[in-house]
C-alpha positions as CSV (number, residue, x, y, z in Angstrom):
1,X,117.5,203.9,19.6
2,X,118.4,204.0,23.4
3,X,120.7,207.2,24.6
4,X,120.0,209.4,21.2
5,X,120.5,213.2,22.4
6,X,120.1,215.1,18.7
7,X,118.4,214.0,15.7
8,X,118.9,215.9,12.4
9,X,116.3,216.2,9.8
10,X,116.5,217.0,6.1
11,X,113.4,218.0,5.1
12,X,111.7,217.9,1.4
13,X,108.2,217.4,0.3
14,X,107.3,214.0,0.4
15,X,110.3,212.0,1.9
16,X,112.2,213.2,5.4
17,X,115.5,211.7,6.1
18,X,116.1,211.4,10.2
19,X,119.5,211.1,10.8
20,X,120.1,210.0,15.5
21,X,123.2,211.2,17.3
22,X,124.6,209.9,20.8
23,X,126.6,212.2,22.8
24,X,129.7,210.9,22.1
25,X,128.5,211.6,18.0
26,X,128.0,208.0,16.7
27,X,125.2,207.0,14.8
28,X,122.5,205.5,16.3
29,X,120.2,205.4,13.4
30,X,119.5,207.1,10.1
31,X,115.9,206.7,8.6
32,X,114.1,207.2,5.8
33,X,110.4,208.7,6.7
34,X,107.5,209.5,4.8
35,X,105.2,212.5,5.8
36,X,102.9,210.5,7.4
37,X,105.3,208.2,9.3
38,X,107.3,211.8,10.2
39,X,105.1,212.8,13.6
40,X,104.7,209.2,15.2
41,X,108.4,208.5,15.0
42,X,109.4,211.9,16.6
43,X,106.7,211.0,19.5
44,X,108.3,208.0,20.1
45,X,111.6,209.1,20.6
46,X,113.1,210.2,24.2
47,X,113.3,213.9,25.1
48,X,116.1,215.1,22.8
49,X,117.6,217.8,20.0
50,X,116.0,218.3,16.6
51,X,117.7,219.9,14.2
52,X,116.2,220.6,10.9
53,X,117.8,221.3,7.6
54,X,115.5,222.4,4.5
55,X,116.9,222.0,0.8
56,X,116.0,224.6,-2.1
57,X,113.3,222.5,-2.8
58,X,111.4,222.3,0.8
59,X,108.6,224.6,1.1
């Protein structure tokens, strides 16, 4: 997951989907996170972009 500068998250209540950008806009990963595994995987990653998107039934 080297060189990831945004990472979009679609929030929901129990499952998050993380979705890693490069620069140039290629994929660098998509994930599937629980609530739990949510925090630790966003410590991990490199200084970067999160942008968060929350459907109708996020609360």
């Amino acid at each position: 997951m080297d060189n990831v500068t945004i990472i979009g998250i679609d929030l929901a209540k129990r499952v998050f989907h993380a979705h890693g950008a490069r620069a140039d806009g290629c994929v660098a990963f998509r994930k599937r996170l629980t609530r739990a595994q949510l925090l630790p995987f966003l410590s991990a990653q490199p200084s970067c972009v999160v942008a968060m998107e929350a459907c109708a039934s996020a609360r």
